[in-house]
N, C-alpha and C positions, 0 to 999 in steps of 0.2 A: 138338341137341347141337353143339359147336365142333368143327369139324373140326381136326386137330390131329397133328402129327407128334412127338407127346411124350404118350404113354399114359400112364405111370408114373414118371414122372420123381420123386425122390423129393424129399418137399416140405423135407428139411432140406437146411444150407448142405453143399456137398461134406465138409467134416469131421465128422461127426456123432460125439460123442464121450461117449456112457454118459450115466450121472448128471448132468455138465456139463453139457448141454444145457439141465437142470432147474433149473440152480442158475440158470444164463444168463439164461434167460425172464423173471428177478426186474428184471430192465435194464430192462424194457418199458417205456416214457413217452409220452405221446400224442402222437397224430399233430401233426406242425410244419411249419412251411416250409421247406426247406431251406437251409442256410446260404449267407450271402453270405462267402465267402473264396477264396484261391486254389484251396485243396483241395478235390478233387470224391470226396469219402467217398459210400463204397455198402457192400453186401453182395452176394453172393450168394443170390440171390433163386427159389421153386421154380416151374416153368412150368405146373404141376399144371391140366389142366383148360382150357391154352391158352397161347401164345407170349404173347400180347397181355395177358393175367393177370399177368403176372412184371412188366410196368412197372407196372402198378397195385400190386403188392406194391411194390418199389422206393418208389413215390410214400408209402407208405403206412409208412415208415420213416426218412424224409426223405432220400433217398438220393439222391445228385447224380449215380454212376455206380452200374453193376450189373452182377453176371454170372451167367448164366443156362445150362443143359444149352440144345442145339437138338433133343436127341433121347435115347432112355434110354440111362444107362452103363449102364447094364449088362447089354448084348446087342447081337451085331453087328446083325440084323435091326431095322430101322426104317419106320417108315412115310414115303411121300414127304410131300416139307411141298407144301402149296396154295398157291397166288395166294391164296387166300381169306384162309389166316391170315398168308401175310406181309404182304398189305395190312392186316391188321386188328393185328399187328405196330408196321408202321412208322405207321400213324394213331398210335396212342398213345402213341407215342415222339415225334411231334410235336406232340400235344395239349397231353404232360408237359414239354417243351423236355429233351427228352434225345436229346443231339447223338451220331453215330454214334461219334467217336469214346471215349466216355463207357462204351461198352456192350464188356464184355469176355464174349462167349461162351468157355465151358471144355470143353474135348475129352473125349470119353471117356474113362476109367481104363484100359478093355481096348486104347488106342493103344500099340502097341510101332513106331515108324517105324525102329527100328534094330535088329528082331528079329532072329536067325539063323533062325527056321524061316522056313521059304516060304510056309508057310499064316499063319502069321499074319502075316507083313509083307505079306503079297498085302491080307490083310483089313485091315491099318493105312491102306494104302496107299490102299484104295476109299474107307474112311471117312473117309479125310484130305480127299479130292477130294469130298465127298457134302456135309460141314459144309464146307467153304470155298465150296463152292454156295451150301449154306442161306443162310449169312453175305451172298453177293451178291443173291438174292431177298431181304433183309429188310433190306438197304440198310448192312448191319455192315462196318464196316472193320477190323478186329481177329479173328483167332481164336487163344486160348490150349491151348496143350497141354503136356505134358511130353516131355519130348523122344525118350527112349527107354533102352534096357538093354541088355546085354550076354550078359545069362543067364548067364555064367562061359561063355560056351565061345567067344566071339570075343573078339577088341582091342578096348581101346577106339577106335581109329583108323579101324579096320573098322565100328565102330558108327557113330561119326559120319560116315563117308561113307554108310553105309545113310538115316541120317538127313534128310541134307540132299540125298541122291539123291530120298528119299520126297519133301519139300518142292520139290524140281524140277519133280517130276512133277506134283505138284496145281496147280503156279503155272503149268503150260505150259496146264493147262484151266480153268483160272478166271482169272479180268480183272483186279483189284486186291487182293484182300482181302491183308493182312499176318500172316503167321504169327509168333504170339510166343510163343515158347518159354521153360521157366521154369526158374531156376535151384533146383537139386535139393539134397538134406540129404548128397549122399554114404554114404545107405544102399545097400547093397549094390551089385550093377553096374548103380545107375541111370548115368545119363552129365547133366552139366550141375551139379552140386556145385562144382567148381572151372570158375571163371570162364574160366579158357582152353578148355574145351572149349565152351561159350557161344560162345565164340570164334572156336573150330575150326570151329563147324556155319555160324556165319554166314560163315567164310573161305570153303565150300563152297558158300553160295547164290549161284546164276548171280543174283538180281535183285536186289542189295543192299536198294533200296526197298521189297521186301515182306516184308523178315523184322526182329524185335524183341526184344523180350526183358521179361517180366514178374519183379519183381524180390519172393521173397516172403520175408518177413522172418525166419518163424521156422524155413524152409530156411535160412539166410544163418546166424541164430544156431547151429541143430545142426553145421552143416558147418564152425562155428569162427569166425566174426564177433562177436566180442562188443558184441550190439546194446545191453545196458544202461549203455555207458560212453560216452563223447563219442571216445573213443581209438578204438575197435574200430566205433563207426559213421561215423566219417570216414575209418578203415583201411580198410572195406568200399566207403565211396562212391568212393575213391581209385582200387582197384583196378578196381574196376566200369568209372569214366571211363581208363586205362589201359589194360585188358585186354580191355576191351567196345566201351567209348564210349560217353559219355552220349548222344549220337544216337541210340542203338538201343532206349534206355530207355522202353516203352511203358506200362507199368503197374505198380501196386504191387499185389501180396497183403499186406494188414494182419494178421498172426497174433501170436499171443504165440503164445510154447514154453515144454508141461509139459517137456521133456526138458531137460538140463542142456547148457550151451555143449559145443561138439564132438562132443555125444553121436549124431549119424549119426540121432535121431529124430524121425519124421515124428508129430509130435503136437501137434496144433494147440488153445493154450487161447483165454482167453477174454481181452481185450486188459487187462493188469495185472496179471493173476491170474497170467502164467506168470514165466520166469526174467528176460524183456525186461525188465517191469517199465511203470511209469507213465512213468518219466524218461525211459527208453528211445522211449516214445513222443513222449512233448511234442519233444523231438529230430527225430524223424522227422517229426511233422508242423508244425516251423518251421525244415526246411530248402527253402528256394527251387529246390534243384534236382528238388525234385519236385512242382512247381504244374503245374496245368492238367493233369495225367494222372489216371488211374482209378486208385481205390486202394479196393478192393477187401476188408472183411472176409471170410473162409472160417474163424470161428470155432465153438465149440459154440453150439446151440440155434438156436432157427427166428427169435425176433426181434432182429432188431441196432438197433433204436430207440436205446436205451440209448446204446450204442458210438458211433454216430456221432453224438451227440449229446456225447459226452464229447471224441472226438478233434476233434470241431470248437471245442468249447470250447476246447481245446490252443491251436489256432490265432491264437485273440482274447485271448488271457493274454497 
C-alpha cells in the first residue's frame, strides 16, 4: 500500500454541490493533450489513495495546472507526509511537465489564522507551518488558503493583524513557499471580500515576496463584481491592479455563481450554468493579464474534462 499523508481526502472538487455534481459528470470527453495557449486550465483534483495519484488524475483531464488537499479537511490530526511520497510526488509532476508553479495546494476549510479563540488559532497556526512544510518537501511554491474570520466578536482590523501575524510566523520556519490568500464572497465575518483588506493582510506581511493572492471568480461576482459584463470585469481587474497590484496576482479559481450578483454566496456552479455566464467567461479567458498563471476549476462534480476543454476552446475563438 502507498504510504500517504492523505487517508480520506475526499475525491470530489472542494465544492461538491448536490445533484450538480451529476448533471456535471455529462461534460466528460476523452482523454487529450493538453492545450497549447497562454492559459494553464486545471481543476481541482482528489489525492485519494496517494499525493502522486492527483497528477495522474490532472493528466487525465487535460489539465495544465492543479489543485490538490496535502492532507484531510476535515480534521486537525494528520498523518506526517514521507520522503517516499514526496519523491514519488515530485517524479510525476516531472514525468507530466507540470511546473511547480502550476500546482496550487488548498488549505484546510477548518483554517481560521485570524480566530479570536486561542485554541483554534494555536491549531490554525501549527497547520499553517505543517502544509507550508508539505509544500517544501514536494518542491510546491504556492500554498492557497482563506484567509480567515472574525466570529462577530473582534475588528476586522484585529483580524487581520492575527492574520498576517499567523503568516509571519510560518514564513520565519519555512524557506520560500508563497502564501496566497483568496478573496472571499463577503459572507458573514469572513475577512478578504473587499479588496482592501487583501490588502491590509499583505501591508502586514514582513516578506513581501511570499505572500499572493488567488483571485476566485464567483467570490468577486457574490461580493458585487459583475463578472458577466465587459463593465464590472474590467471594474474588478481595475481595482484588483489598484488596491492589490497585479504583482500579487498568483492564481485564478475558475467558478461560475448559482447565487445572484451581490448576493454574499458561496455557491460554486458549473462554468456557464451560473449568473457569470459563457460571455463572462470567453472574457476572462482572453484577457492577457492572466496568462501563465493557474487557473483553477473548484466546480460541481468530480470530472472537469468537459470544462477545460471548453475554456480552452475560449482561448483559440
Amino acid at each position: 500500500r502507498l504510504a500517504s499523508p492523505v487517508e480520506d481526502i475526499d475525491a470530489q472538487s472542494p465544492k461538491k454541490q448536490g445533484t450538480a455534481g451529476t448533471k456535471a459528470a455529462k461534460l466528460k470527453s476523452p482523454k487529450k493533450s493538453p492545450a497549447k495557449n497562454l492559459k494553464f486550465v486545471g481543476a481541482h483534483v482528489s489525492a485519494s489513495g496517494g499525493l502522486e495519484h492527483a497528477v495522474q488524475r490532472a493528466v487525465d483531464i487535460g489539465a495544465r495546472s492543479f489543485a490538490l488537499f496535502l492532507r484531510s479537511q476535515r480534521q486537525w490530526a494528520s498523518k506526517p507526509l514521507t520522503q517516499e511520497t514526496a519523491q514519488r510526488f515530485r517524479k510525476a509532476c516531472r514525468e507530466h511537465g507540470f511546473a511547480p508553479h502550476h500546482i496550487l495546494p488548498h488549505g484546510s476549510y477548518l483554517l481560521n489564522c485570524g480566530s479570536p479563540d486561542p485554541e483554534v488559532l494555536e491549531k490554525s497556526r501549527a497547520t499553517l507551518i505543517d502544509e507550508l512544510k508539505r509544500c517544501e518537501m514536494l518542491g510546491l511554491v504556492y500554498y492557497n488558503f482563506h484567509p480567515g474570520s472574525t466570529c462577530g466578536t473582534i475588528t476586522r482590523e484585529e483580524c487581520m493583524d492575527k492574520i498576517a501575524e499567523s503568516i509571519n510566523q510560518a514564513h520565519k520556519e519555512t524557506t520560500y513557499v508563497i502564501s496566497v490568500i483568496e478573496n472571499m464572497c463577503k459572507q458573514g465575518h469572513t475577512i478578504g471580500g473587499d479588496f482592501h483588506e487583501l490588502r491590509g493582510i499583505i501591508d502586514r506581511v514582513k516578506n513581501k515576496s511570499r505572500i499572493g493572492v488567488c483571485l476566485d471568480t464567483c467570490h468577486a461576482f457574490a461580493a458585487g463584481y459583475d463578472l458577466s459584463t465587459e463593465e464590472g470585469f474590467e471594474g474588478m481587474m481595475q481595482d484588483f491592479e489598484s488596491i492589490v497590484g497585479l504583482s500579487y496576482l498568483k492564481a485564478v479559481h475558475l467558478n461560475d455563481s448559482r447565487g445572484k450578483l451581490g448576493s454574499q454566496l458561496d455557491r460554486h456552479e458549473n462554468v456557464g450554468r451560473g449568473n457569470i455566464g459563457l460571455a463572462g467567461f470567453r472574457r476572462i479567458m482572453a484577457d492577457p493579464r492572466l496568462d501563465h498563471i493557474p487557473m483553477v476549476l473548484e466546480t460541481p462534480g468530480t470530472d472537469h474534462a468537459g470544462e477545460i476543454s471548453l475554456l480552452n476552446e475560449m482561448c483559440s475563438a
